[in-house]
C-alpha positions in Angstrom: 0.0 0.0 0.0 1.5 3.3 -0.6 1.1 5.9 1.5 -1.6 8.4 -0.3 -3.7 5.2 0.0 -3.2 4.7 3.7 -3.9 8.4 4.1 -7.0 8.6 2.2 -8.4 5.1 3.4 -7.7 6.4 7.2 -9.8 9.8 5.9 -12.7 7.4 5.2 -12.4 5.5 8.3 -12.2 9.1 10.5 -15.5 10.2 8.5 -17.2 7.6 9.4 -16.8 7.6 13.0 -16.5 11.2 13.3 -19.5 11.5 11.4 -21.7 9.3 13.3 -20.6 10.1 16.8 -20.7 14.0 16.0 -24.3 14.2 14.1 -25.5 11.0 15.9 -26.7 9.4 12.5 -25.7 6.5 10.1 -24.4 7.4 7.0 -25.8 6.2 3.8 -23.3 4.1 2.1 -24.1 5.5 -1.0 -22.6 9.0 0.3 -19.2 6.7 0.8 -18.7 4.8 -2.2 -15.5 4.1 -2.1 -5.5 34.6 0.7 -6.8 36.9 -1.5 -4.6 39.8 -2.6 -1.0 39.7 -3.9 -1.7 35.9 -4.9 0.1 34.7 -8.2 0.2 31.6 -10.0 3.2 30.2 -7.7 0.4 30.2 -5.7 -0.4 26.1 -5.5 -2.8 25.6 -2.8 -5.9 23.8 -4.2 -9.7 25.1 -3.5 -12.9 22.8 -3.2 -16.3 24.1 -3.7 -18.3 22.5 -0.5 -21.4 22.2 -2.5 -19.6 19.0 -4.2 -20.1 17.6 -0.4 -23.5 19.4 0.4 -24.8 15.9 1.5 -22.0 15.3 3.8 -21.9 19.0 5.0 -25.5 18.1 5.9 -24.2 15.0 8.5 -21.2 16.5 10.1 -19.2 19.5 9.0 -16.5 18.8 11.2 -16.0 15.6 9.6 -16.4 17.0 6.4 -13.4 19.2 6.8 -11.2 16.5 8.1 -11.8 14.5 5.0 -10.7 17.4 2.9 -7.7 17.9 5.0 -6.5 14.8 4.9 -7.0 14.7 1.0 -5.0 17.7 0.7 -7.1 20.5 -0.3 -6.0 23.4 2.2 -8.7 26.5 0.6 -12.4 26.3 0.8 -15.1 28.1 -0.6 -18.3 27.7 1.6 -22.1 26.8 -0.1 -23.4 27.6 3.2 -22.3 26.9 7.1 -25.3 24.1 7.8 -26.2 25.2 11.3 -23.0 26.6 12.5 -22.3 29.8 13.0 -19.6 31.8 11.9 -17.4 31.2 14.7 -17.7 28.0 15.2 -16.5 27.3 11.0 -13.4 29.7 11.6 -12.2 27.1 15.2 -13.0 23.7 12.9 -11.1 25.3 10.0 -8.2 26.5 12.3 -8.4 22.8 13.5 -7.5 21.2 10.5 -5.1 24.1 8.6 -7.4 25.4 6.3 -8.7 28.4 4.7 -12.0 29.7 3.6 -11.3 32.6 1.5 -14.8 32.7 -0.6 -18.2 31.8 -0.1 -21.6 31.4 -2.1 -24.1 33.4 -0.8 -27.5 34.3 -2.1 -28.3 37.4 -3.7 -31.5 38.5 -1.4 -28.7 38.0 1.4 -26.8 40.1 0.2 -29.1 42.7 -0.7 -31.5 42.5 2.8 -28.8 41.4 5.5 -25.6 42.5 4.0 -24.0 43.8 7.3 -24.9 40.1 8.7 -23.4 38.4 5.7 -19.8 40.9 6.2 -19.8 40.2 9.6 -19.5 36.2 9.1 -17.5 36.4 6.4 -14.9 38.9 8.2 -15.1 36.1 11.4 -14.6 32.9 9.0 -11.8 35.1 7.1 -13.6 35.4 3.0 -12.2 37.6 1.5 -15.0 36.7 -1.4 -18.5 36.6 -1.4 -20.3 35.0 -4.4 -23.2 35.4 -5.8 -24.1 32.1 -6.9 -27.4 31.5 -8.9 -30.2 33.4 -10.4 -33.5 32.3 -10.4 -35.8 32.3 -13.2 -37.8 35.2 -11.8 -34.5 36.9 -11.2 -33.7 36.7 -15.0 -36.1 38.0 -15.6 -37.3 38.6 -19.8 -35.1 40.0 -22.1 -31.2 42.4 -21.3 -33.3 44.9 -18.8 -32.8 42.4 -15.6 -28.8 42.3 -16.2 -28.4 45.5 -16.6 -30.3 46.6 -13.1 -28.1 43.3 -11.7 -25.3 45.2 -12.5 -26.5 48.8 -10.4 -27.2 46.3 -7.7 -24.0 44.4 -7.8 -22.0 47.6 -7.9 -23.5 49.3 -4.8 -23.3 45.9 -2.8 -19.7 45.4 -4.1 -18.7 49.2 -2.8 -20.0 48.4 0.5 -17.8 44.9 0.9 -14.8 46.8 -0.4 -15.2 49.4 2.7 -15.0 46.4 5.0 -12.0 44.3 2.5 -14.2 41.9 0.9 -14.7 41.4 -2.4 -17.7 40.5 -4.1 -18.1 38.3 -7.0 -20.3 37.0 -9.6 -20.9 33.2 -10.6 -22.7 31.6 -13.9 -23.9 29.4 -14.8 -24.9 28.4 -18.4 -27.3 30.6 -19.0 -25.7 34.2 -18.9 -24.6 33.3 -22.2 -28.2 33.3 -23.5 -28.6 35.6 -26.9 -30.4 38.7 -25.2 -31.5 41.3 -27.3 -28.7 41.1 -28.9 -26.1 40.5 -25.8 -25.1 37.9 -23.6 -25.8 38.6 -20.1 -22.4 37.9 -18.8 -21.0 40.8 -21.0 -23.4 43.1 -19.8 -22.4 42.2 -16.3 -18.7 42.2 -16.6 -19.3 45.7 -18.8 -21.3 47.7 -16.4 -19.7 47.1 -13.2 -17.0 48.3 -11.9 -13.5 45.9 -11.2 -12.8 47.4 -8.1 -16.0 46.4 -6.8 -16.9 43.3 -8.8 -14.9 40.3 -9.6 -16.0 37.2 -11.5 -16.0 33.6 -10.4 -15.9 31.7 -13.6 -17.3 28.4 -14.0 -15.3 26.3 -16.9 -17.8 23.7 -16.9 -20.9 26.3 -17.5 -19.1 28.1 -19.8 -17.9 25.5 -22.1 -21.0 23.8 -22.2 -22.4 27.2 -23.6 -20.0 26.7 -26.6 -17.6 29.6 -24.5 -13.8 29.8 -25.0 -13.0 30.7 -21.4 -9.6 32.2 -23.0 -11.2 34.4 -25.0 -13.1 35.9 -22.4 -9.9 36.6 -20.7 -8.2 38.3 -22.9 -11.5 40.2 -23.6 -11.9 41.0 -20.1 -8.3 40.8 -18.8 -7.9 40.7 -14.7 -11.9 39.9 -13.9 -11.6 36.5 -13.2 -10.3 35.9 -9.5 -11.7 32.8 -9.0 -12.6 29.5 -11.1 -14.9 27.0 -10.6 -12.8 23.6 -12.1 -15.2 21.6 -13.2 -14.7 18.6 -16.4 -16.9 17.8 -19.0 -17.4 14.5 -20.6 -18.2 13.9 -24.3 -21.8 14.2 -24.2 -21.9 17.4 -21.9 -22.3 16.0 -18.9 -20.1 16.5 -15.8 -17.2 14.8 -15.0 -14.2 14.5 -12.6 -12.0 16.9 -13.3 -8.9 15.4 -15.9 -11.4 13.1 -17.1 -13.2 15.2 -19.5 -12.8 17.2 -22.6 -12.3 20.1 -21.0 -8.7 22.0 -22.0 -7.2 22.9 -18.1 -4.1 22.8 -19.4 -4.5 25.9 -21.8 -6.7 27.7 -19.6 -4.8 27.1 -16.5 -1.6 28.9 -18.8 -3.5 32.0 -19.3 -4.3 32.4 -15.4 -2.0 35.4 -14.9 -3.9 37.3 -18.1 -7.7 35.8 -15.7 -6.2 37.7 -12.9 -6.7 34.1 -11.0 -5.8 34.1 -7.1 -8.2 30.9 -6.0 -9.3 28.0 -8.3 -11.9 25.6 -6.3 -12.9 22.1 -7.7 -16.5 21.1 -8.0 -18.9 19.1 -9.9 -22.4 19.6 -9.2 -23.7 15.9 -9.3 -21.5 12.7 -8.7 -22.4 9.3 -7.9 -18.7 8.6 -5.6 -18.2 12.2 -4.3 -14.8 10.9 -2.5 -13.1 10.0 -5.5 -14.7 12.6 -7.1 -12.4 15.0 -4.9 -9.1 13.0 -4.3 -9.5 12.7 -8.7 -10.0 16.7 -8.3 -7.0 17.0 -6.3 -5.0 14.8 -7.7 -5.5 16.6 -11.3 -5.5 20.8 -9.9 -2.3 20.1 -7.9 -0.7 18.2 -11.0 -1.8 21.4 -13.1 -0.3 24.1 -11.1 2.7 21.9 -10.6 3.3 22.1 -14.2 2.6 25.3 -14.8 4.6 26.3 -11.9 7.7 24.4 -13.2 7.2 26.3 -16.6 8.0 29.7 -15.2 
């Protein structure tokens, strides 16, 4: 056995117990089969989007985080705290040597209890919040919708900056809808402003909308702080990240021209979420390893 093996098997193993003696529930077996600023790409460390584990998140956060830990990941970016407060995700963090420096959070947070939503996220220690997902109804009909998005996103983003957070925007598929003309996205990235606004851009989402993600960087050089890694197999649907069709290796080479500081791994749905992650890993590190090596 080598010893990534032992490591990972002894991650299971902790879950489990920790799991079930911290959230006093079994776990379905099926859920176990088998710093922001000056950052460049020397920069390695290796981000996971929670929502990958929201299941798990759900039984045991604690555990959760150890299992990450032990993987290797060392940066989160939160899809919620699942019952915990603020504090309490900044001591299991600080527990197991990891970071938080972004989070998801919804956009009627952010516009009805925005002091609530800095104050956490200046106690976990974001230095992001992301807008995450629009609803239909937030959409909206037609370009009109995007553009008052973009009013909205700029006076919330001025009012993080006064307290050192950034705020960001994450898509999804359909920003690149043909509106009036536009695609949403643009309008976005066009009518706010970068000291206020960054963007978290999903490679999966953007692909799968027929999107060269390195020709929106060079279109919109220095807007892209944060990535979403995220693989696509042949017939569009996700995959683990290096086992898709998806270029990382060209993308990851323009990073520096993205204005990248934190790349997280996700994949919405997957049937093993462990080896979903340790693949993740595994793939990310091997990437920024490489690209490191060519400067």
């Amino acid at each position: 056995m080598t010893a990534s093996y032992n490591q990972h098997s002894l991650a299971r193993r902790t879950f489990l117990k920790l799991a079930a003696t911290t959230a006093g529930v079994a776990i379905a077996p099926s859920i176990l089969a088998h710093g922001h600023g000056k950052h460049t790409m020397s920069n390695t460390k290796v981000g996971l989007q929670l929502y990958t584990l929201r299941d798990i998140m759900k039984v045991s956060v604690p555990a959760t985080l150890k299992l990450v830990a032990a993987i290797g990941y060392k940066e989160m970016e939160f899809a919620g705290y699942f019952n915990h407060s603020a504090k309490e995700i900044k001591h299991i963090l600080d527990g197991e040597g990891l970071t938080a420096p972004s989070a998801h959070v919804q956009l009627q947070d952010l516009q009805q209890n925005l002091s609530q939503v800095l104050d956490d996220a200046q106690t976990v220690g974001h230095k992001y919040v992301v807008v995450p997902w629009l609803s239909e109804a937030q959409r909206g009909e037609g370009i009109e919708p995007y553009q008052r998005l973009a009013d909205s996103l700029n006076s919330i983003g001025e009012a993080c900056q006064k307290e050192g957070i950034t705020l960001a925007y994450h898509n999804h598929d359909f920003e690149f809808e043909n509106r009036q003309g536009q695609l949403p996205l643009d309008v976005l990235i066009e009518n706010t402003d970068p000291d206020f606004v960054a963007m978290e851009l999903d490679l999966y989402w953007a692909v799968k909308a027929n999107q060269d993600p390195v020709e929106y960087f060079k279109r919109y050089p220095g807007r892209f702080k944060l990535w979403h890694v995220k693989d696509m197999a042949k017939d569009g649907a996700f995959a683990d990240v290096g086992t898709g069709v998806i270029d990382f290796k060209n993308i990851f080479a323009h990073g520096e021209l993205a204005g990248i500081q934190h790349k997280f791994v996700e994949r919405d749905k997957t049937n093993d979420r462990i080896a979903t992650i340790e693949q993740g890993f595994t793939a990310v590190n091997k990437l920024n390893q490489a690209l490191a090596a060519s400067k």
